[in-house]
N, C-alpha and C positions, 0 to 999 in steps of 0.2 A: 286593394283592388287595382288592376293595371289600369293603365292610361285611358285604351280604347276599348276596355270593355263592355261600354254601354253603344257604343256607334253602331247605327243600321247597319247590318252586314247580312246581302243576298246569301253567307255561305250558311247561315241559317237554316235553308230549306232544303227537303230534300229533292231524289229528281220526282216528278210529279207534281211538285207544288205545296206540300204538307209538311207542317210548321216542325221540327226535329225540338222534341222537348228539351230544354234548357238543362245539360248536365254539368253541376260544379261539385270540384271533389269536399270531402268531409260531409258528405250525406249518402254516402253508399248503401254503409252501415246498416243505417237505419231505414232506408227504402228494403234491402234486403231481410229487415227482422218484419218487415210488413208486409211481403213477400210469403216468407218462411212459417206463419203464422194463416196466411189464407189456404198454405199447402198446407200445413198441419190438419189443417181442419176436413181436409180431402183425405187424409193418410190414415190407414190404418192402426200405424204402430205408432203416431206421433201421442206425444204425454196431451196432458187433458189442457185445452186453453182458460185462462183466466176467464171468467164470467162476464165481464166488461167486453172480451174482446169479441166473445158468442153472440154477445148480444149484436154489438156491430154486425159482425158479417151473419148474422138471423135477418136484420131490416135492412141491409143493404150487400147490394154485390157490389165488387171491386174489377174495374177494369184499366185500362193500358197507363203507364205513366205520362202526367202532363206535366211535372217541373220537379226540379229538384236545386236543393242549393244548402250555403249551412245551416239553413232554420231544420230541413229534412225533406218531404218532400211529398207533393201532390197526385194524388190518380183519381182521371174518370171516376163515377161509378154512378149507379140506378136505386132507387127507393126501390125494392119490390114489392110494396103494397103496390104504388099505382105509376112504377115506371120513371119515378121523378128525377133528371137529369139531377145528380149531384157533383160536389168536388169534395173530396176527405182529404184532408190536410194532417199529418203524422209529423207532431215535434216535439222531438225528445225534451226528456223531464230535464234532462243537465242543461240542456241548451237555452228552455223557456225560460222567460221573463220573469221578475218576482209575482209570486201566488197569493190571493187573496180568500180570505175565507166570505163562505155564503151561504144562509141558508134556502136548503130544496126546498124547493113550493109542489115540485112534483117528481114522478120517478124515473123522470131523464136520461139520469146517470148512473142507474141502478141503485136509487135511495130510495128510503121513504121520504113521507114528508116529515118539514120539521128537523132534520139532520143534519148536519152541519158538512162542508164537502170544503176542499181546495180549488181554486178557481185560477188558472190561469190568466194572466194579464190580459192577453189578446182576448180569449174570450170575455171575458170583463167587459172591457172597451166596447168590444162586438156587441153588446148588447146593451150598453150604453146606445149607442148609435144608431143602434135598430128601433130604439124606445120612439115610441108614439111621439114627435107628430114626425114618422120616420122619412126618406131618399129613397127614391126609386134607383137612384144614380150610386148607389151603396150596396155591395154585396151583403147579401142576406145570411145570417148564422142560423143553422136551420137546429141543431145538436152538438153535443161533444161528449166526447168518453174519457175515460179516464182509466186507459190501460198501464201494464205493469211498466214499461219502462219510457211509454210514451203517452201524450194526448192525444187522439181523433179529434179533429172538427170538419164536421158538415155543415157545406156551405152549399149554397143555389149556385147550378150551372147555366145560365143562360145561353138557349140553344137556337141558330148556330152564333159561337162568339171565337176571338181571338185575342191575344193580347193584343196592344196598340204597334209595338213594336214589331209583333210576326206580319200583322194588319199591314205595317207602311213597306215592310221589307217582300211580302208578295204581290204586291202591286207595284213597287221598284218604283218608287216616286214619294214624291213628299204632300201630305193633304194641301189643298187650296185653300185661300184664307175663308172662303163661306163652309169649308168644309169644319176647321179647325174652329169660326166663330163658335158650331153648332155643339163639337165635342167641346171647347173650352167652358161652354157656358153650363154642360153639365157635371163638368169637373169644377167649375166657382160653385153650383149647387151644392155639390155632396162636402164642401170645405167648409161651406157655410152650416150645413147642417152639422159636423162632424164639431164646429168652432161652438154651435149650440148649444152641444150635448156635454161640451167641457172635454173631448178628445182632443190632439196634435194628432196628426198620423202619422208624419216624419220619415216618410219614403212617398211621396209623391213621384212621379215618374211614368212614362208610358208603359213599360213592363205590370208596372198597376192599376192597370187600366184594361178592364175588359169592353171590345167593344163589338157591337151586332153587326157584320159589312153591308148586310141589306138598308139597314135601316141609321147607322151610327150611333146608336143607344149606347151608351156609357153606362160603366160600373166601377165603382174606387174598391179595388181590393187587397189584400194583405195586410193585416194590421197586426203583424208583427214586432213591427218597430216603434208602433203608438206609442202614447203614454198619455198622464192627466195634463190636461190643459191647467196653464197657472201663467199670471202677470210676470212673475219674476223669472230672471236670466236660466237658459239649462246647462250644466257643466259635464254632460254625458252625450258622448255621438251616440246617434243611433240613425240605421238610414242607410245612403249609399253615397259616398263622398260627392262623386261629381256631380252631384246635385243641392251641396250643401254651400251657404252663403260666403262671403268673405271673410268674416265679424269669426267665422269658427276656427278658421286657421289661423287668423291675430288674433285674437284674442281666448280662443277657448271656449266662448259663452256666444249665446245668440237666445233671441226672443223667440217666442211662438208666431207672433206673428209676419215680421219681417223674415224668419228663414220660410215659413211658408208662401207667400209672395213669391222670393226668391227660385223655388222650385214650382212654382207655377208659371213664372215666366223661363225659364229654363227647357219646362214641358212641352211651350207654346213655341219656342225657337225651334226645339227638337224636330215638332210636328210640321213647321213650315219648311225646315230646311233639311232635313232626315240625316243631321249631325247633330252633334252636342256641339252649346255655344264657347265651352270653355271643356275639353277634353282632359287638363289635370289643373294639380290643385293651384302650380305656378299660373296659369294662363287665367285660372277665377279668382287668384287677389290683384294678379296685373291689370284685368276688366278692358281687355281689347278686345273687344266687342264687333265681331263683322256679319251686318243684315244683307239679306240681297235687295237687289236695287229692285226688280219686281213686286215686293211689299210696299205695301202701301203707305204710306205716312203716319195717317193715325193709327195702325197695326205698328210700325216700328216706334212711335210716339210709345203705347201702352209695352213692349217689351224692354225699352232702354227706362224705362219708368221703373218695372216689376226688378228689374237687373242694372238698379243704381246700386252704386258700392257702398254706398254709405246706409243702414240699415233704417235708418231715423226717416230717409228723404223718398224711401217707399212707399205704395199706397196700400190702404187696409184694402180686405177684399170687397167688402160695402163699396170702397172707391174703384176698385175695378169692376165691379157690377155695372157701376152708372158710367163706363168710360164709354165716349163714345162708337168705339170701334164695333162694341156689342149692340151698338141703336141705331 
């Protein structure tokens, strides 16, 4: 990933004001076989679709592309029983994460019950997370499919919402700290629950972050990069560098809990100041650290806290709960 490709950039939008969905290459491909597959199903002379895939596009329509990237890629679309704003997420079988076996309890996925199915990671996780006593502040896994060369997952769209990052780049400024108090404190929620349920998320980030502009309701999404939550060190990136702690580039290994810290307070810098606090990976183990002088003390207290270099001398998120900045 380059240097500055996470930085607010107004060239985002287009003219009118409407957010230009996110296209990076190595997911063509595959937005295209998702594509060629809803035409098929229009086309007269195209061959017959997998069963899995009929059944998708029988309970749901497909509309405009909202991201794409190398996991594959996202579009709009509608329950058409009763209209229900959704998001269906397409990623390839080569690409996904290791798969867990599960059995159906129902006919979901075009089982019976009682049958035994492959479960990809993410949804795994997703439904971990979703389990009772569940986050409002978590996107919802509504279903997933399991077509021939990819997975479907449907997820809740909450309407109207934006990412965080389209969010601060059409308004061409950076949240206030009552503003960022309000979304931080439902992004420590959904960490806490996610820390609950024995997930990492491991791309924390305002790109993951759906949020209401009316209202500033918050949603942690993409769990792509998840994995299980465990005590001991992880020796695998997964994620998005420039949000990844020091301890990963010396040494290889970082905790669960101090790299997530770490990118919670990375978030929180991002949001006040609509840059990234360390743009590459030299500048996040050097840890030259520049707040603006208009934040507030106990706001720059809890970020030079969250983005000490040292992973030991961070606080858990329990301690960032009770910091005062949030009381």
């Amino acid at each position: 990933m380059g240097q500055n490709s996470d930085k607010i950039a107004v060239s985002n939008v287009h003219e009118g004001g409407s957010p230009k969905p996110r296209r990076k290459r190595g997911a063509r491909l595959l937005c295209c076989r998702a594509e060629s597959a809803l035409a098929a199903r229009e086309g007269t002379d195209a061959p017959e679709l997998p069963s899995s895939t009929g059944r998708l596009l029988d309970l749901y329509s497909q509309g405009a592309l909202l991201s794409e990237g190398g996991f594959g890629c996202v579009y709009e679309g509608f329950r058409k029983a009763d209209g229900l704003p959704v998001a269906i997420k397409y990623v390839s079988k080569v690409q996904a994460k290791e798969t867990i076996d599960m059995v159906s309890t129902s006919q979901s996925c075009v089982l019976t019950a009682g049958q035994k199915w492959v479960v990809p990671r993410e949804v795994a996780l997703m439904r971990l997370v979703n389990s009772v006593p569940a986050s409002p502040h978590i996107v919802q896994l509504i279903e997933w499919f399991d077509l021939s060369t990819e997975f479907a997952i449907v997820l809740e769209r909450p309407q109207p919402c934006q990412d965080m990052l389209d969010f601060i780049t059409d308004r061409g400024q950076n949240l206030t700290e009552e503003e960022a108090q309000k979304v931080m404190l439902q992004v420590l929620e959904a960490l806490r629950t996610c820390q609950d349920h024995g997930v990492l998320h491991r791309d924390l980030k305002p790109d993951n972050l759906l949020i209401q502009p009316n209202t500033l309701q918050v949603k942690l999404i993409d769990f792509g990069c998840a994995t299980y939550l465990k005590n001991t060190p992880y020796y695998d990136f997964e994620g998005t560098e420039i949000y990844f702690p020091p301890e990963w580039f010396l040494q290889k290994q970082y905790l669960a809990g101090p790299a997530t810290v770490w990118s919670f307070g990375v978030t929180l810098y991002t949001l006040l100041h609509s840059h990234l606090p360390f743009p590459c990976r030299d500048e996040i183990v050097q840890n030259n650290l520049i707040i603006r002088s208009e934040i507030s003390n106990i706001c720059r207290h809890l970020i030079l806290w969250c983005l000490e270099h040292r992973a030991t001398e961070r606080p858990t998120l329990e301690q960032i709960e009770h910091h005062p900045w949030f009381h």
